[in-house]
C-alpha positions as CSV (number, residue, x, y, z in Angstrom):
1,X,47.7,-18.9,-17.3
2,X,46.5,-22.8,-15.8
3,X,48.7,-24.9,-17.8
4,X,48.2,-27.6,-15.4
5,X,47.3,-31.6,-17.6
6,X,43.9,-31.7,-18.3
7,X,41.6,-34.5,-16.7
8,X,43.9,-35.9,-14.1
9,X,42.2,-34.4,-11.2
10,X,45.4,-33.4,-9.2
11,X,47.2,-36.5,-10.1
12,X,50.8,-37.1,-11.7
13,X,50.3,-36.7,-15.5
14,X,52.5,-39.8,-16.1
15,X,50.7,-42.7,-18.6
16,X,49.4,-46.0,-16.5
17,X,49.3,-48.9,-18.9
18,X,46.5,-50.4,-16.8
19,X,44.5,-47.7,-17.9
20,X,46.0,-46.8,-21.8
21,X,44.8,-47.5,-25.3
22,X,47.3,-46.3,-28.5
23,X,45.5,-44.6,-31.3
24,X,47.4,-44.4,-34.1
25,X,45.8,-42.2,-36.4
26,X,46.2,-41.8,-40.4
27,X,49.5,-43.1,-41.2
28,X,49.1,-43.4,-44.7
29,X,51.6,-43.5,-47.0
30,X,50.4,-40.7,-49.4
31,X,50.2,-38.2,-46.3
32,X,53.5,-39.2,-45.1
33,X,54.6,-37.2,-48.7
34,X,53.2,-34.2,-47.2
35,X,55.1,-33.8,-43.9
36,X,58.0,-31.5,-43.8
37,X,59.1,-31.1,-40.3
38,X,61.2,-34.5,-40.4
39,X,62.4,-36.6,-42.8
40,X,59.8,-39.5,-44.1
41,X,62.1,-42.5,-43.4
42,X,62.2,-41.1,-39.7
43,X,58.8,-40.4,-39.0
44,X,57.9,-44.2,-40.9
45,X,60.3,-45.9,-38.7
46,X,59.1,-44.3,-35.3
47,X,55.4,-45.0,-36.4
48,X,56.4,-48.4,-36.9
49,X,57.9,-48.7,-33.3
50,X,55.3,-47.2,-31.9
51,X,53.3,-50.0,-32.7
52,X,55.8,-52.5,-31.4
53,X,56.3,-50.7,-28.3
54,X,52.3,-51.1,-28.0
55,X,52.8,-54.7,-28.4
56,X,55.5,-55.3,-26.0
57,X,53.4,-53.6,-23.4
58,X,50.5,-55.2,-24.1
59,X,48.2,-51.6,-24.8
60,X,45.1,-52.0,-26.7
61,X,45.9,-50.5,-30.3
62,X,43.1,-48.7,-32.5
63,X,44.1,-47.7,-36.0
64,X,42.3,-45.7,-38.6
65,X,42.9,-44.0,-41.8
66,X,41.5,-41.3,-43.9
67,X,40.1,-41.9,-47.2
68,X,42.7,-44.5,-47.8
69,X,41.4,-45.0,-51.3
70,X,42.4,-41.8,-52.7
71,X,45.6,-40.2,-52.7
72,X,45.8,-40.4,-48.8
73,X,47.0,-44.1,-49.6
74,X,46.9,-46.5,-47.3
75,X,47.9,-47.5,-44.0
76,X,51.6,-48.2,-43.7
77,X,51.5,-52.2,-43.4
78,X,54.2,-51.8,-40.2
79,X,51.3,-51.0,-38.5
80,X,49.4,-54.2,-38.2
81,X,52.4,-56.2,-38.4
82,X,54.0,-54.9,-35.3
83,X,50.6,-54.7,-33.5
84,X,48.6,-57.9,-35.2
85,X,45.8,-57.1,-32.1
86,X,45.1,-53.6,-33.5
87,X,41.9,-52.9,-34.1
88,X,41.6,-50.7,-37.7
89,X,38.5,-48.6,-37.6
90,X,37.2,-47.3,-41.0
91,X,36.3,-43.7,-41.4
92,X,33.5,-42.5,-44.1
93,X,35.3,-39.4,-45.3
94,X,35.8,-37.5,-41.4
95,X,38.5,-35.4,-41.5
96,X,38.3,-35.9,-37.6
97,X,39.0,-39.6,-36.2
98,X,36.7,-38.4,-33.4
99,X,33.6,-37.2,-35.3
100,X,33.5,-40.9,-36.9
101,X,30.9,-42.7,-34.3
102,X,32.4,-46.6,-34.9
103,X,36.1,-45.1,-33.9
104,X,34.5,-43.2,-30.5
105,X,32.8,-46.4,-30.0
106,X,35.9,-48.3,-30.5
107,X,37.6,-46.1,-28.0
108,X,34.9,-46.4,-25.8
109,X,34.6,-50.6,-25.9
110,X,38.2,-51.0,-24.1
111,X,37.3,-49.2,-20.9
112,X,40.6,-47.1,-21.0
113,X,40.6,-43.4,-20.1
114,X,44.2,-42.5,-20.9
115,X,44.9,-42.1,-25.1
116,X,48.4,-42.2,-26.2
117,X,47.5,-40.6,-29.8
118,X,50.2,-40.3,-32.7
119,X,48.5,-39.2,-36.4
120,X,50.8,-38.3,-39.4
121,X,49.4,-34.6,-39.6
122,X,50.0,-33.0,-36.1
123,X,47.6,-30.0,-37.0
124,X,44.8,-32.4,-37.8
125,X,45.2,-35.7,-37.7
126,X,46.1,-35.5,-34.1
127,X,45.2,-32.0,-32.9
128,X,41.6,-32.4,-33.5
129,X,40.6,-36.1,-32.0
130,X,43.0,-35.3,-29.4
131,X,40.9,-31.7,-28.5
132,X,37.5,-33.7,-29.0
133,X,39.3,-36.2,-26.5
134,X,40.4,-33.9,-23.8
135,X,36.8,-32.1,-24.2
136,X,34.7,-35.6,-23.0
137,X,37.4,-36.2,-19.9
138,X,40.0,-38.8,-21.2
139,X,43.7,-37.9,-20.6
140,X,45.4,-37.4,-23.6
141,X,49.0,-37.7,-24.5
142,X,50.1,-37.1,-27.8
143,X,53.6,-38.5,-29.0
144,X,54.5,-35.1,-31.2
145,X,55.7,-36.6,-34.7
146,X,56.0,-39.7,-33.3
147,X,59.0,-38.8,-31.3
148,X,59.6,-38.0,-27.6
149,X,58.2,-35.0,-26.2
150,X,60.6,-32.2,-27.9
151,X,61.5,-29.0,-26.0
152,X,62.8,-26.0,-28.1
153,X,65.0,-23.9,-26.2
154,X,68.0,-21.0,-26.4
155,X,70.6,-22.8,-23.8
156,X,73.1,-24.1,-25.1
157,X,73.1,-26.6,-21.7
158,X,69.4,-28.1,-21.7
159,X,69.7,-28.2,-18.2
160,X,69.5,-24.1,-17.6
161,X,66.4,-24.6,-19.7
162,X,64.1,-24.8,-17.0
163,X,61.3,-26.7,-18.7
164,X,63.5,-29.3,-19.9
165,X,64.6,-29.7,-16.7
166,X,60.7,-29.8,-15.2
167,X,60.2,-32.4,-17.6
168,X,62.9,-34.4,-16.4
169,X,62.2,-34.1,-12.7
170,X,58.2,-34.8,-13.7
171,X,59.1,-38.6,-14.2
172,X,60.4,-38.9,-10.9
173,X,63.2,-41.0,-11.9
174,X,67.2,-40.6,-10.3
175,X,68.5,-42.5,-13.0
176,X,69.0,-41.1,-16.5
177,X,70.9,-42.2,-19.8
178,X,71.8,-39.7,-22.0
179,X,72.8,-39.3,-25.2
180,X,73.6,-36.3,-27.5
181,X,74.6,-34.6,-31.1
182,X,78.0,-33.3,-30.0
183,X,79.9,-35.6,-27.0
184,X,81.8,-32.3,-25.5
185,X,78.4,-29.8,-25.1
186,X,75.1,-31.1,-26.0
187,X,76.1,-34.6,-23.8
188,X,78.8,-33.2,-21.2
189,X,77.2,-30.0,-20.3
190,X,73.8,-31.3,-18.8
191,X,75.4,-34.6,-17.7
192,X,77.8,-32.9,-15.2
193,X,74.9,-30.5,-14.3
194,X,72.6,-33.8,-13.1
195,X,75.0,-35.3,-11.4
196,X,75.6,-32.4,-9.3
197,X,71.9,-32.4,-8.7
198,X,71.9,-35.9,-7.4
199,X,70.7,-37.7,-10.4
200,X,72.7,-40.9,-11.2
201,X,74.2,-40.5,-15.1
202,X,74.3,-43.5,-18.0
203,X,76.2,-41.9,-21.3
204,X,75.6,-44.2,-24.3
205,X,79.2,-43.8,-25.5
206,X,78.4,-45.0,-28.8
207,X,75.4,-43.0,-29.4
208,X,76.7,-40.0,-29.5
209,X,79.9,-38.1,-31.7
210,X,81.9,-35.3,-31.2
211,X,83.7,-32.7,-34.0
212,X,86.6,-34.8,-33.3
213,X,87.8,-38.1,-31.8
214,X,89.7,-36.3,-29.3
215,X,86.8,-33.8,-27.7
216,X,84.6,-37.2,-27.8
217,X,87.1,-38.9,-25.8
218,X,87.7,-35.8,-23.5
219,X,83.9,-35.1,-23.1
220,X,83.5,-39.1,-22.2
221,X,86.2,-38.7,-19.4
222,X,85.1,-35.4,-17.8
223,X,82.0,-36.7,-17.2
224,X,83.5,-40.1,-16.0
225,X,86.0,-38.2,-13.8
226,X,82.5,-36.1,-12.8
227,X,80.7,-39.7,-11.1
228,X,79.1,-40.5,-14.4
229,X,78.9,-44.1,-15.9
230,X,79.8,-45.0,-19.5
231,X,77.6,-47.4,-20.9
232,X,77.5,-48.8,-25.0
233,X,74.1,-49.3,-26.7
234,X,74.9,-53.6,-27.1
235,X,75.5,-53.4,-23.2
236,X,72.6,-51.0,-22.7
237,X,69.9,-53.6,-24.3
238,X,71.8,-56.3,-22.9
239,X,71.1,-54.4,-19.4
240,X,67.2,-53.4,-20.0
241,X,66.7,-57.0,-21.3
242,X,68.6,-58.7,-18.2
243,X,67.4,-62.4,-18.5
244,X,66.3,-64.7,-21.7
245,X,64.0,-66.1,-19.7
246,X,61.9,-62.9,-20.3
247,X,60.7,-65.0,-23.6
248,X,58.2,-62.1,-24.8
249,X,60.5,-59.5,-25.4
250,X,63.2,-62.0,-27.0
251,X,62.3,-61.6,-30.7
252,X,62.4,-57.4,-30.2
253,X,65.6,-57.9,-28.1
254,X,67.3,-59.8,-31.1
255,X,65.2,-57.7,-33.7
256,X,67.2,-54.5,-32.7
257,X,70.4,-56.3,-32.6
258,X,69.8,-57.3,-36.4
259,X,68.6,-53.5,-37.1
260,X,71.9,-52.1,-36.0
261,X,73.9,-54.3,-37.2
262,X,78.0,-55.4,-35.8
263,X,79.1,-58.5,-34.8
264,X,75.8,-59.5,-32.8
265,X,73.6,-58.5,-35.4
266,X,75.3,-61.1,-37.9
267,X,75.0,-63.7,-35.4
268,X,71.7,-63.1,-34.4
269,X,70.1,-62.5,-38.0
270,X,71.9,-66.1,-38.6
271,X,70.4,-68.0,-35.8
272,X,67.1,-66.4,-36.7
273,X,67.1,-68.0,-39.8
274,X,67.7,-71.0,-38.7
């Protein structure tokens, strides 16, 4: 069976932002009630940064919602306020994004050829535009529940699951941070696995847990003893953020300091204010 990414021709299917547009597709807040594979709050709050991520990157954003007048509701408002350039596209009753004309058209208007599409139902609010998509030639990505790509698997180690492991060596990056549910197996097990195979390992110390404050501490050092690198999530945005003279990605830098809260999260929610 070809399971090789439709539309790129032979190429890497990795996303360029030169050629991207973010369809965000039917977030509504009476369909959000409808979702069970993940809890509502979750799958609200990663919509939301979707949008912001848009921003940040500068992608082209078209929005649209179904029937918003009904019991579908409307579109979550952290939409548009984390992408104020989005584009909202309105739909006369389509079930399909796609099938409405004025959304293709809107699609069509910013050049792009590469869709990064996220819609509340996966089985129709993104399946089908995303099918109808792939069928006229753009490359499609779709951001599955508005999370990362997610890999079910038997392993214990998610680095003897071979297409985890395919997924990770598809980005072509050395580098990876990790973090994990349990410190001493979900987090240790594939980190001292990478680092054997060459890759360079970040553990986010304090984004992760173990079944005890010993086995978290234990897991931490093996994998420290192992070549890894411990790293905290203050000194991990502190790191991707580097310099404050990056002025555009100041108020998200602070904005997630505020959102999880400590020391720096008080001081920053303060000088916001001010």
């Amino acid at each position: 069976m070809n399971m090789s990414a439709a539309n790129f021709n032979g190429q890497k299917p990795t996303i360029d932002l030169e050629d991207a547009v973010m369809l965000l597709i039917d977030h509504q807040s009476g369909l959000f009630q409808t979702v069970q594979d993940m809890a509502m709050p979750s799958l609200r709050a990663n919509a939301a940064a979707l949008a912001k991520m848009a921003s940040l990157s500068e992608l082209p954003v078209i929005t649209t919602a179904s029937v918003p007048q009904g019991p579908n509701g409307p579109l979550i408002p952290e939409i548009h306020q984390n992408a104020p350039h989005a584009k909202y596209v309105a739909r006369k009753g389509e079930i399909s994004a796609w099938d409405n004309p004025d959304f293709v058209a809107a699609v069509k208007a910013t050049g792009k050829k590469t869709l990064i599409i996220a819609g509340t139902i996966t089985s129709v609010c993104m399946a089908l535009p995303a099918i109808a998509a792939v069928h006229e030639g753009y490359k499609v990505f779709v951001v599955v529940d508005e999370k990362f790509p997610t890999y079910d698997r038997t392993t214990i180690n998610s680095w003897e699951d071979v297409e985890f492991r395919s997924a990770i060596e598809a980005t072509g990056r050395k580098k990876l941070i990790l973090t994990a549910l349990w410190t001493e197996a979900c987090l240790t097990f594939p980190a001292l696995d990478a680092l054997k195979a060459g890759y360079e390992i970040y553990v986010v110390a304090d984004a992760v847990g173990g079944t005890s404050v010993a086995a978290h501490e234990a897991g931490l050092r093996r994998i420290e003893q192992a070549g890894g690198k411990i790293i905290s999530v203050p000194q991990l945005f502190c790191e991707l953020q580097r310099d404050w003279s990056r002025k555009e990605t100041v108020p998200a830098f602070m904005d997630l300091f505020i959102q999880t809260g400590g020391t720096a999260g008080i001081q920053f929610s303060y000088d916001w204010s001010e």
